[in-house]
C-alpha positions in Angstrom: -5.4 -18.4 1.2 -3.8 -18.9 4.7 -2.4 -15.7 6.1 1.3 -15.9 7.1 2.1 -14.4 10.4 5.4 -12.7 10.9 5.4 -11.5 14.8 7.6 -9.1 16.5 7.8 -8.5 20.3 8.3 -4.9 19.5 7.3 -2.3 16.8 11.3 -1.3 16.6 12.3 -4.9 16.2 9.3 -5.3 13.6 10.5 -2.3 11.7 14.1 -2.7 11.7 13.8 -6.1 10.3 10.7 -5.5 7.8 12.9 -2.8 6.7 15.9 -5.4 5.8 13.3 -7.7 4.1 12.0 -5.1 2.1 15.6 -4.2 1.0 16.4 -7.4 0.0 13.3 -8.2 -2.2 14.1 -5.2 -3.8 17.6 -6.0 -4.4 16.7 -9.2 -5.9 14.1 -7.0 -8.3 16.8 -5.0 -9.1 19.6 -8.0 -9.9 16.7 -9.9 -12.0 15.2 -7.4 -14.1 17.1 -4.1 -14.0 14.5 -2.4 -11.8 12.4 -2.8 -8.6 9.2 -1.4 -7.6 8.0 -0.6 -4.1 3.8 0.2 -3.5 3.3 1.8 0.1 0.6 2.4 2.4 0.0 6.1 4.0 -1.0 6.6 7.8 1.2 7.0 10.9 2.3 2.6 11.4 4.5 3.3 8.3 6.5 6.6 9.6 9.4 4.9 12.1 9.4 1.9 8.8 10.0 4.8 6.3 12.8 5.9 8.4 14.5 2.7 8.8 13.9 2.0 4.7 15.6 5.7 3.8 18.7 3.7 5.0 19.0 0.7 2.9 22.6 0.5 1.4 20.6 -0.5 -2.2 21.0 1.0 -5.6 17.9 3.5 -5.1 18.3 4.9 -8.4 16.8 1.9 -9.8 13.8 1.6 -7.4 10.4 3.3 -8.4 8.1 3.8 -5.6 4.5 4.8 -5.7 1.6 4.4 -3.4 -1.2 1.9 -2.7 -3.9 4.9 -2.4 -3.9 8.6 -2.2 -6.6 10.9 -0.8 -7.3 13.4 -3.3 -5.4 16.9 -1.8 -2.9 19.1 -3.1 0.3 18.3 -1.2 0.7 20.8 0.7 -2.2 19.4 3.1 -1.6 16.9 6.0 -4.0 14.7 4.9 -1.7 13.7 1.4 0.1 10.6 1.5 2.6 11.8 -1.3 4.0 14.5 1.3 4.1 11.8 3.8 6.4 9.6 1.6 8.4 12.8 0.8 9.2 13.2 3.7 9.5 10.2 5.3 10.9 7.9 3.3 12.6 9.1 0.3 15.5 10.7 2.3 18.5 9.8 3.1 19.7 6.7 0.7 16.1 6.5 -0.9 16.2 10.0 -1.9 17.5 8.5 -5.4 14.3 6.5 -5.9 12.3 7.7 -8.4 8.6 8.5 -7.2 5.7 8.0 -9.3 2.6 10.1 -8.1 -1.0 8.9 -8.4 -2.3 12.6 -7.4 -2.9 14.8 -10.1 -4.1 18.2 -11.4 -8.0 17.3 -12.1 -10.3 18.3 -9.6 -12.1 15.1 -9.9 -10.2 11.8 -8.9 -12.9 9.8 -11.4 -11.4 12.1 -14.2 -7.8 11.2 -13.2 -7.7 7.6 -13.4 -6.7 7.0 -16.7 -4.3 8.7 -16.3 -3.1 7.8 -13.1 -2.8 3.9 -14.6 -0.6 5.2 -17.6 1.8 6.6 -14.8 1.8 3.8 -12.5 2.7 1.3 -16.1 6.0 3.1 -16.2 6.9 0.6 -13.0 8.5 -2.1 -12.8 5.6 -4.7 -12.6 4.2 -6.8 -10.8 5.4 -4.7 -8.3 7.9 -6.2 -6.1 7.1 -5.0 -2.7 3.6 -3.9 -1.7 2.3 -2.9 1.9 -0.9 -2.7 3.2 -2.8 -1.0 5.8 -5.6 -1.9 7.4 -8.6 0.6 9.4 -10.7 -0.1 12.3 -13.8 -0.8 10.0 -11.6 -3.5 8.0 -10.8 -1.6 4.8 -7.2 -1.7 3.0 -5.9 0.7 0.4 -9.1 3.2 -0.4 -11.3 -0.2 -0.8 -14.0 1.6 1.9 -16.7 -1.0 2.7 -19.1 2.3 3.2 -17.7 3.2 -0.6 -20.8 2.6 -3.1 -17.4 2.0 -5.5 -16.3 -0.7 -3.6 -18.0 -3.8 -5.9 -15.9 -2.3 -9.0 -12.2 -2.0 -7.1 -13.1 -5.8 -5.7 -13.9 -6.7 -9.4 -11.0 -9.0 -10.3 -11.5 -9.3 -14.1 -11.9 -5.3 -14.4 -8.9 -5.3 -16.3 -8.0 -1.6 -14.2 -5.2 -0.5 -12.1 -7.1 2.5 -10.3 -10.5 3.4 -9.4 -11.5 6.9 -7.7 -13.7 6.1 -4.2 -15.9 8.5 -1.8 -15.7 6.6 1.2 -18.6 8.4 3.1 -17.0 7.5 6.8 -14.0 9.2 6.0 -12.5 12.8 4.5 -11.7 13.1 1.1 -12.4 11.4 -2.4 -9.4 8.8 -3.0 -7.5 6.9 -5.8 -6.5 3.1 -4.7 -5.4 0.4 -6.7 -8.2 -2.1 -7.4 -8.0 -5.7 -5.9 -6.7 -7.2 -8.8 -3.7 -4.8 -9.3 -3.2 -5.5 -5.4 -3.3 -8.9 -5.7 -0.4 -9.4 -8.6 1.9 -8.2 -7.2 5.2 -10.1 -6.0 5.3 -9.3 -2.3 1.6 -8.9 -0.4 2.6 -7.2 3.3 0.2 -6.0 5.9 1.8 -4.0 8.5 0.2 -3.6 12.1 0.5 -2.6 15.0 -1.6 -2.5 18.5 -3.8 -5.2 19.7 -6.7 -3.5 18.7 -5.7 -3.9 15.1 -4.8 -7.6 15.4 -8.5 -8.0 17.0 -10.5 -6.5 14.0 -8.5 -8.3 11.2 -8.7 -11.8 13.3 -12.4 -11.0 13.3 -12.8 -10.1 9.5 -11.0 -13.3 8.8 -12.9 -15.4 10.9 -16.7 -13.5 10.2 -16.3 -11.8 7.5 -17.4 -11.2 4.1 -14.9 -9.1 1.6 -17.7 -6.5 1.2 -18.3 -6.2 4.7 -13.9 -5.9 5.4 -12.1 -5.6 2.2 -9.0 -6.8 3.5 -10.9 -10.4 3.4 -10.8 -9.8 -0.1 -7.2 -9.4 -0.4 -6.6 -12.0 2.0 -8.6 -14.6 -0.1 -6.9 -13.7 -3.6 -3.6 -14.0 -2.7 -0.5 -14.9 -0.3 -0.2 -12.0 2.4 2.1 -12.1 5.4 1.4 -10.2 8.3 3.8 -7.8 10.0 2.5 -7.4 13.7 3.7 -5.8 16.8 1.7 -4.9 20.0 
């Protein structure tokens, strides 16, 4: 599917405005079915759209926000995305939101999913709102193109939500959402920033193959815009 471009001549003009757009699907989510549901991304792009988010005059207390992946560490570390959101973006106004974590107590991710899916089906789904990331080596959520897991999470008729990946280019064991829980959802962002990043996902679009840059994949199953500043 073509991939709608949304461009900004400034990371603080992208975020400010993202930010509003994001509050107003969210809204709507709220006024049409009681409850909206918000899927975010990890990393440091997100932090100054966090910020801008935590101050969205909506009714919080009705939005449920989770992640799009999580590296498996307690949350005390750095390195957790759930300590990230914490304290990032659900302060201020979104401190009401409710969070639903996709870490766990198990020492193995693979032993968690199950559970993790049964948490994440408490949301308001599809999900309303769900932003991407994208790395250097093309991959989006924990869908790692080094990850020998990688065929299962781009298996669309899987019928799962999670899958537990060992990307072996990067720390940490993960839990993403698969493609097809990606892909359902209402609202497909991914956010960017830098020239760099806008090089490597005009490359993967152009050359190629979803096992090779997993955001192809996404990009290929569904309506995504792009958010992009330099």
């Amino acid at each position: 599917m073509p991939l709608t471009q949304s461009i900004y001549e400034s990371a603080e003009a992208l975020n400010t405005e993202f930010a509003a757009e994001i509050a107003g699907k969210l809204a709507t989510g709220i006024a049409e079915r009681g409850r909206a549901s918000l899927m975010v991304s990890g990393g440091r792009t997100p932090l100054p759209l966090f910020k801008a988010l935590s101050h969205a005059d909506i009714d919080w207390s009705k939005v449920d926000v989770s992640l799009v992946d999580e590296r498996w560490v307690d949350e005390s570390s750095d390195a957790s995305n759930t300590r990230l959101v914490k304290d990032n973006l659900l302060v201020n106004n979104a401190a009401a939101a409710r969070f639903i974590e996709m870490k766990s107590a198990e020492a193995d991710a693979a032993d968690a999913v199950i559970a993790c899916e049964a948490r994440l089906a408490a949301m308001s789904q599809p999900f309303d709102v769900l932003i991407l990331g994208m790395g250097e080596d093309g991959h989006t959520a924990s869908l790692f193109p080094c990850s020998e897991q990688l065929a299962a999470g781009l298996q669309m008729d899987s019928g799962r939500v999670c899958i537990a990946t060992q990307p072996t280019t990067a720390p940490h064991q993960r839990m993403s959402l698969t493609l097809p829980a990606i892909v359902a959802s209402r609202n497909i962002y991914l956010h960017l920033t830098g020239d760099k990043k806008r090089q490597v996902l005009e490359d993967a679009v152009a050359n190629a193959t979803a096992t090779e840059k997993p955001i192809v994949a996404v990009i290929n199953a569904a309506q995504v815009t792009l958010k992009w500043a330099p």
